[in-house]
Phi, psi and omega in degrees: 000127182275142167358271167330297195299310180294315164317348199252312175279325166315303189300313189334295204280358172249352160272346165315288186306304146007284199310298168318302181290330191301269212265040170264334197228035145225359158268190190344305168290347223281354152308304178295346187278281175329271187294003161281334201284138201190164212312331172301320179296285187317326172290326200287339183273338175297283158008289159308321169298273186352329220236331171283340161280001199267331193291185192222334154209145204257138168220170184275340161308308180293305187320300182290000168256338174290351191277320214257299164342302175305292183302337185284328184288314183259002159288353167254346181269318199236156182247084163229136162312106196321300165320332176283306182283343169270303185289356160266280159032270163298350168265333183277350160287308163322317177296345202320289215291307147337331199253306177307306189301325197265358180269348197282000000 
């Protein structure tokens, strides 16, 4: 991979996460977000960046299987709360269309 393609991607991903944190804890929700958040959400998103920086283009079908990958990995691995892990889940999905407008 040349020089450039990584740089390119490295920004991709990081205005994704950008995108993502903005609007997980300034959107609708983003009070109820801000006290829910705790060392586990932020890893599991980190994650999820990693894995969008490895594509070379985000479609929304990948985005909800790097989402769904993810929930499935820490609902058996981490002592997370079932109700806690669908609603991020169901937000990071949500972002989609927020994530999709700033990568444009």
């Amino acid at each position: 991979m040349k020089t450039t393609e990584k740089v390119i991607g490295t920004g991709i991903g990081i205005a994704a996460l950008a995108a993502l944190g903005t609007y997980f804890l300034t959107g609708k929700n983003g009070e109820k977000n801000r006290e829910a958040v705790r060392g586990w959400t932020l890893k599991m998103k980190g994650e999820i960046l990693e894995k969008i920086e490895e594509l070379r283009e985000i479609k929304k079908e990948d985005y909800y299987r790097l989402v769904d990958e993810a929930a499935a990995r820490y609902e058996r691995a981490e002592k997370v709360g079932a109700e806690e892990l669908k609603r991020l889940t169901k937000d990071l999905k949500g972002a989609w269309e927020h994530i999709n407008k700033e990568l444009r």
